[in-house]
N, C-alpha and C positions, 0 to 999 in steps of 0.2 A: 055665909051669904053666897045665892048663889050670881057667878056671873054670867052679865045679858051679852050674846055672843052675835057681834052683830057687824054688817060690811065698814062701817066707819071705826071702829073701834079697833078691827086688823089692819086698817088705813094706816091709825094714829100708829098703832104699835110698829108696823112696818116704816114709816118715816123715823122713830125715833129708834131703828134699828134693832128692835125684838123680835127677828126673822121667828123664829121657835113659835112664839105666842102667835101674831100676825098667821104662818103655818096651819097653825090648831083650829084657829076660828076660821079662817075660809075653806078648810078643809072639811071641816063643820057643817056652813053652812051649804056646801059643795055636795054634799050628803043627803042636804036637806032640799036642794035643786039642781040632781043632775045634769041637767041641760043649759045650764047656764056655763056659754062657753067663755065667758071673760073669768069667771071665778076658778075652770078650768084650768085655765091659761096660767093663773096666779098660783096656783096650787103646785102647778107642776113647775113654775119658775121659783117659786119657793124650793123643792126639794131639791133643785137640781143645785140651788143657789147653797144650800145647806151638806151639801156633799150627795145625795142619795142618801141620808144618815134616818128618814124620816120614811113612812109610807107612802106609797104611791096615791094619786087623785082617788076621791071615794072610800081609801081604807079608813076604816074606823083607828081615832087617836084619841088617848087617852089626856086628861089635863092632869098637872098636880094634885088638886082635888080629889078626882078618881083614883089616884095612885094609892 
């Protein structure tokens, strides 16, 4: 099945503290509208939050699925 990857969904993840998951999908969708500077914003406070351990805003991320 596949998953709908979508701004509320890395909301939820990110409250219940699945920085990783949360990550993937706004980076995702970040991808899919580079000019949206709030998802931006998220993207990059996400990696920074996660060590630098993650790609930068816009690089392409792979999900488990894809792995």
């Amino acid at each position: 099945m596949d998953r709908i990857m979508t701004k509320t969904l890395a909301e939820i993840y990110l409250r219940q503290g699945h920085l990783r998951e949360a990550y993937k999908i706004f980076n995702k969708l970040l991808q899919e509208t580079p000019s949206d500077t709030d998802l931006r914003k998220k993207v990059e406070g996400l990696r920074l939050e996660l060590g630098g351990s993650e790609p930068g805003p816009g690089a392409a991320v792979r999900t488990a699925d894809e792995r």
